[in-house]
C-alpha positions as CSV (number, residue, x, y, z in Angstrom):
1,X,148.4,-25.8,202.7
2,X,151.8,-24.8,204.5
3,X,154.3,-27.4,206.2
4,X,153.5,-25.5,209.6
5,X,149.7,-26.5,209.1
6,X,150.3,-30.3,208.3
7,X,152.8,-30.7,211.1
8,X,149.8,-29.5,213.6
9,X,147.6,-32.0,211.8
10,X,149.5,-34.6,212.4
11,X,150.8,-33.7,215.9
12,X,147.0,-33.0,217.0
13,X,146.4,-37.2,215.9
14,X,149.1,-39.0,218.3
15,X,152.0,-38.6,215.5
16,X,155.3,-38.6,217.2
17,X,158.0,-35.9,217.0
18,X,160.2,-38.3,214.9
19,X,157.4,-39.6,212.6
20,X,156.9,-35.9,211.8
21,X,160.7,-35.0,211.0
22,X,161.3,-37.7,208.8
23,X,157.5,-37.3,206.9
24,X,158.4,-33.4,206.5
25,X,161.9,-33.9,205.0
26,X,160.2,-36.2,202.8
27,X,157.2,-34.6,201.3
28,X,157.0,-30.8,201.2
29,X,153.0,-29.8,201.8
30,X,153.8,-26.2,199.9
31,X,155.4,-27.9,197.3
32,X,152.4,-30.3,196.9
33,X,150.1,-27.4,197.0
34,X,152.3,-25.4,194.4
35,X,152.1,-28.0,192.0
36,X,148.6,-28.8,192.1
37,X,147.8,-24.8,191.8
38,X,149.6,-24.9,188.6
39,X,148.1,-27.7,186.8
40,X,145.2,-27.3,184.5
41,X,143.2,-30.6,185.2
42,X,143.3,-33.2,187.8
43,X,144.9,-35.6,186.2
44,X,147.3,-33.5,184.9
45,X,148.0,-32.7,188.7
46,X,148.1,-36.2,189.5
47,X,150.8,-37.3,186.4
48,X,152.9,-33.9,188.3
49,X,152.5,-35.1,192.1
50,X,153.6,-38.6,190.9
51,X,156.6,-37.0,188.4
52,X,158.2,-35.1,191.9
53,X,157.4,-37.5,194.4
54,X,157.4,-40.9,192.8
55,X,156.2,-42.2,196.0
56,X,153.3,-40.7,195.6
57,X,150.7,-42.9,193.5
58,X,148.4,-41.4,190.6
59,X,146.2,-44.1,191.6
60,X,145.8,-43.3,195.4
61,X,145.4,-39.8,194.0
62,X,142.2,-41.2,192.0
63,X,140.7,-43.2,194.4
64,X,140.9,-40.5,197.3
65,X,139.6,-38.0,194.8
66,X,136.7,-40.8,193.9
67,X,135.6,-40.9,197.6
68,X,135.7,-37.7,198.5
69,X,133.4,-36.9,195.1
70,X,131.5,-39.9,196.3
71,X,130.9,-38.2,199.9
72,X,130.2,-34.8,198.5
73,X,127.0,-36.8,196.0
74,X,126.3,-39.0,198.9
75,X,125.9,-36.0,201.1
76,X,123.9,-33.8,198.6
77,X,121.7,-36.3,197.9
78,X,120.1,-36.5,201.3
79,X,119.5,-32.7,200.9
80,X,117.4,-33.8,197.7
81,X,115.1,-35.8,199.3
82,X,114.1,-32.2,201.9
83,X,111.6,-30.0,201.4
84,X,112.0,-27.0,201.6
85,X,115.2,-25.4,203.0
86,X,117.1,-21.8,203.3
87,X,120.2,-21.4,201.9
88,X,123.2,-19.8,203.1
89,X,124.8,-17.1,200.5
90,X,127.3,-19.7,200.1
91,X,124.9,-23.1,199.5
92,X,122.7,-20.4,197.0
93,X,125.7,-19.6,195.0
94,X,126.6,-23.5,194.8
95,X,123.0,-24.1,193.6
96,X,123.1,-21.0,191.5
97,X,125.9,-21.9,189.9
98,X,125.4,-25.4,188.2
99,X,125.1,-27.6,191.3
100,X,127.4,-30.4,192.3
101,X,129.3,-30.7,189.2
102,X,130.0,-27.1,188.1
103,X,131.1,-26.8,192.4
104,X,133.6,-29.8,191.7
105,X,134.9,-27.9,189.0
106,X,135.7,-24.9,190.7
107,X,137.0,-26.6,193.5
108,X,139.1,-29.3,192.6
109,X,142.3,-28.1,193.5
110,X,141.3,-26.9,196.8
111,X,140.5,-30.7,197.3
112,X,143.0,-32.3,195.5
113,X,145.5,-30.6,197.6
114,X,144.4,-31.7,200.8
115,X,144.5,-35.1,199.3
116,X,147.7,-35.0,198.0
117,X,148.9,-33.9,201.3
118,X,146.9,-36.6,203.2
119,X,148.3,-39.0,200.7
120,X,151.9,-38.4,200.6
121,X,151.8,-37.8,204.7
122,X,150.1,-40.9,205.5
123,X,152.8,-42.4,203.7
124,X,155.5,-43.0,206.2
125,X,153.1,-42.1,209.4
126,X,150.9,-44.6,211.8
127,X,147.7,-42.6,209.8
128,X,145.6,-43.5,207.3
129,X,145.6,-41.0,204.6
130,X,141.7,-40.7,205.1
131,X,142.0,-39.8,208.7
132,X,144.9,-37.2,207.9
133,X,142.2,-36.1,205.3
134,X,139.1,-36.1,207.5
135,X,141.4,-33.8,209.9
136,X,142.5,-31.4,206.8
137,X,138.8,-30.6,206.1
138,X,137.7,-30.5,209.2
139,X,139.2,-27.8,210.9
């Protein structure tokens, strides 16, 4: 995630010029997405975002990364309970591939980044970090 792309995030939800500046001198989303590429588990990421940004709390970390898990199960669970349904390429090669679980693996860090982003953003902003999360992944 780049600084450019957080700042529009945050702009696009009411944040105000000077909330912005002092957020983005702050926290650095690049750096946050930097260090989360180069660790090898989440929690290894986590014991890294906290080591640069002691702001930043390995326990926020975990409970974000907890609810969004919990909403990914919640949401493929209702698809259980279907008959049948067509995949997309994509959905087949989630299926395909080991289901929920082996997806979370592969994916982590895409998601950890945009919590660690959220996280360390909502930080000295009017916004929750799961709003400035619900508007990461959703656009």
């Amino acid at each position: 995630m780049t600084n450019k792309e957080i700042m529009a995030i945050l702009k696009k939800n009411g944040v105000s010029e000077a909330e912005i500046k002092k957020v983005t001198e702050k926290f650095d989303a690049e750096k946050i997405t930097e260090i989360v590429e180069s660790s090898s588990t989440p929690k290894e990421a986590f014991k890294n975002l906290h080591s640069f940004y002691p702001e930043i709390e390995t326990q926020k970390l975990q409970d974000q990364m907890d609810f969004v898990q919990g909403q990914i199960e919640a949401a493929t669970n209702g698809h259980n309970n279907c008959k049948t349904i067509e995949l997309t390429e994509n959905e087949l090669s989630m299926v395909s591939g080991g289901g929920l679980g082996s997806w979370f693996k592969n994916n982590w860090k895409k998601i950890l980044i945009g919590i660690g982003v959220a996280v360390a953003f909502s930080a000295d902003t009017p916004l929750t970090a799961s709003k400035v999360l619900e508007s990461i992944f959703s656009d």
